[in-house]
N, C-alpha and C positions, 0 to 999 in steps of 0.2 A: 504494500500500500504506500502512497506517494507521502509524504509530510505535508499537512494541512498548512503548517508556516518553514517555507524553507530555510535548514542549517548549511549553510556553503560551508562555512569555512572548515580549513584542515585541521588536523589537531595539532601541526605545529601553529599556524595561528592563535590556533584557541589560546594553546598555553603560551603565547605571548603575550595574551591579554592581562589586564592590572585581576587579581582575586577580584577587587569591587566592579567590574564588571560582570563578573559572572556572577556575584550577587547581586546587580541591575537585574540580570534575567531569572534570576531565580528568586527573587524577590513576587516577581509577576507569576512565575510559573508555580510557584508554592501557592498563592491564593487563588490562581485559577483551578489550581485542583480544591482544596478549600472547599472554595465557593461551588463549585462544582457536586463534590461529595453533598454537600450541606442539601444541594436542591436534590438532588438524586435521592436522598434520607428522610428530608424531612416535609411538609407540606407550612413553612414559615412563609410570612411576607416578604418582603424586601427589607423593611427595616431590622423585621427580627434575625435575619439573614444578616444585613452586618451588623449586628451586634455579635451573633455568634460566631461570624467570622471573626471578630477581634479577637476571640479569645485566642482561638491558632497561631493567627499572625503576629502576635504582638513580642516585640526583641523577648521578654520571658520565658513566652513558652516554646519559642524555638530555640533558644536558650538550651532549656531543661529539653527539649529534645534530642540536640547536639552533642548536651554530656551523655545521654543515655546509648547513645551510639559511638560516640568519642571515636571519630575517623579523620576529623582535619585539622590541618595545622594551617599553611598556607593562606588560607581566606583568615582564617582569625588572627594570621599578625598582621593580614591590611591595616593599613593607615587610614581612618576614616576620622576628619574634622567634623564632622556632624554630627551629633547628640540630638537628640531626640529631647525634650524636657522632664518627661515622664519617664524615660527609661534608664535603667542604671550601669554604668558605664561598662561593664562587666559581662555583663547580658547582649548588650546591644555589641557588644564583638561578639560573642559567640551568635547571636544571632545574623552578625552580619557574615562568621565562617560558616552558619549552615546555608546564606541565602546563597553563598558561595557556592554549593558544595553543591546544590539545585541547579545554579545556573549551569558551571562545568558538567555534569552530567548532562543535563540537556542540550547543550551545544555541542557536547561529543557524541550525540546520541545514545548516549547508556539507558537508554530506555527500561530495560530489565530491572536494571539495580536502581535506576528511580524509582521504579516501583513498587520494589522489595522498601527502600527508605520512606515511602509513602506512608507502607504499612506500617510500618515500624512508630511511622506520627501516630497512626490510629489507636494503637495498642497502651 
């Protein structure tokens, strides 16, 4: 089956890119499953939908997801100037290695093993 949104690039590429790149994309691609899952689950509104999205996405719980799988390094020593006001410094790096860790998997196509890490949120 073709890719719904095309991944050109090569995996030398990829891994030329800054970690917070791949946590650009994996940023989006974590909540489009999220959100996804949520409607497939549940019969919520829209609002109730992001409200329960937040809890997923939020640098905490991807966080406490990250440690619970503890597979990256590389995205969570990125250099990230940006804080959040609400989130605590700590968190919001390992949130930003797991959004890392989403995005490179998805632009290398690891399809499989993003899936398996899906699960792995779910659990």
């Amino acid at each position: 089956m073709e890719d719904l949104i095309e991944r050109a690039k090569s995996l030398e590429e990829i891994n030329m890119l800054s970690p917070l790149t791949w946590a650009y994309v994996g940023d989006c691609i974590y909540e489009l499953y999220i959100r996804t899952d949520l409607v497939n689950k549940t019969k919520l509104k829209p609002h109730k939908l992001h409200i329960e999205t937040i809890k997923y996405v939020k640098a905490k719980a991807q966080a406490d997801i990250l440690k619970r799988i503890e597979i990256v390094r590389r995205g969570r020593n990125a250099e990230n100037h940006h804080l959040p006001k609400n989130a605590d410094p700590a968190d919001y790096m390992y949130s930003t290695a797991f959004e890392g860790l989403i995005g490179y998997l998805y632009l290398t196509k690891q399809d499989e093993r993003l899936k398996e890490i899906f699960k792995m949120c779910k659990e």
